[in-house]
N, C-alpha and C positions, 0 to 999 in steps of 0.2 A: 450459456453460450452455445451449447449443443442443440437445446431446443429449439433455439430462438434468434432471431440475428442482430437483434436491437444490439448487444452489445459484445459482437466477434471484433468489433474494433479494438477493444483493449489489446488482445495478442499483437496487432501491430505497433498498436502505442509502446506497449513494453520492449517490443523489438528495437524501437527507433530509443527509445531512453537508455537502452542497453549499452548501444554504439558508444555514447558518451562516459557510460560509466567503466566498459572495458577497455577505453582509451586510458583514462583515470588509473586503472588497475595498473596500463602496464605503462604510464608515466606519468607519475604523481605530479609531476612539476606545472602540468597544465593546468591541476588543482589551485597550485602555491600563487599561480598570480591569474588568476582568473581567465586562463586562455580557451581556459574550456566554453567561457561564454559565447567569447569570437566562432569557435571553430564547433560550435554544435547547437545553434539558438533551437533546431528542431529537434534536438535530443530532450532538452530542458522544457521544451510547449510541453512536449510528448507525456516526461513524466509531470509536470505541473498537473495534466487534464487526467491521467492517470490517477494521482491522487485524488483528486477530487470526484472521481469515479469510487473510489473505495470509499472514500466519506458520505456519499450520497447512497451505495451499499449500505453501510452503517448505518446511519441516519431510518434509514427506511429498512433494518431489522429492527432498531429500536422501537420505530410503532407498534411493533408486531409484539404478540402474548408471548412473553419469552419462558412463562414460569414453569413448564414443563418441558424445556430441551434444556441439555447442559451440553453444549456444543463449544469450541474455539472463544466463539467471541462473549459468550458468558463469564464462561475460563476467565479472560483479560479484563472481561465488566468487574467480577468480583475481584479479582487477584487485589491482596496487602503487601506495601513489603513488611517484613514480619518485627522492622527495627522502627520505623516511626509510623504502621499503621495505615498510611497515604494508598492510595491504589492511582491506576494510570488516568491520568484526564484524558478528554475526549482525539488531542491533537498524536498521544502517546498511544492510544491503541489503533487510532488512521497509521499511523508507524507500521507498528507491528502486524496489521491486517495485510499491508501492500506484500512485507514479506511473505506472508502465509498465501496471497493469494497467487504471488508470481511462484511459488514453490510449486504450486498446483491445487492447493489446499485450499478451502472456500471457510472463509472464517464464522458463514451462516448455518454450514451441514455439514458435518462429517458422520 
């Protein structure tokens, strides 16, 4: 995002997805009956297209020769849990990536 401007959009996207979940934060209730849809449809685009920015991220490290970094999203590629063996499908580590990447953390380089 530094380099390049193709995708400075995302800081705003996260910005606009934010409002709806700090709303959320500070009253659950618009959770409980779905008023947060009414009252934030451009919060909800926001993170929708968000996600799907981190999956297209992903998506397009996975083409890449990954056998010599061990970075974030290797980490979660390989991660078992250690009682039935499973590791994370592909919708569980889009999860866990949005975290890492809205924390500031890039789940392609560290």
């Amino acid at each position: 995002m530094l380099e390049r401007e193709t995708y400075r959009y995302v800081v705003k996207i996260i910005e606009t997805s934010n409002i709806r979940v700090s709303s959320i934060l500070q009253a659950p209730i618009l959770r409980m009956f779905r008023l947060d849809k009414l009252l934030f449809p451009k919060a909800i685009a926001a993170r929708n297209l968000f996600i799907r920015f981190v999956g297209k991220l992903l998506r397009d490290t996975q083409k890449n020769d990954r056998s010599k970094r061990k970075d974030l999203f290797a980490i979660l590629t390989e991660a078992k849990d250690p009682e039935t063996g499973l590791g994370f499908n592909q919708e569980e580590i889009i999860s866990e990536s949005t975290t890492l990447v809205v924390a500031g953390l890039s789940p392609l380089c560290i």
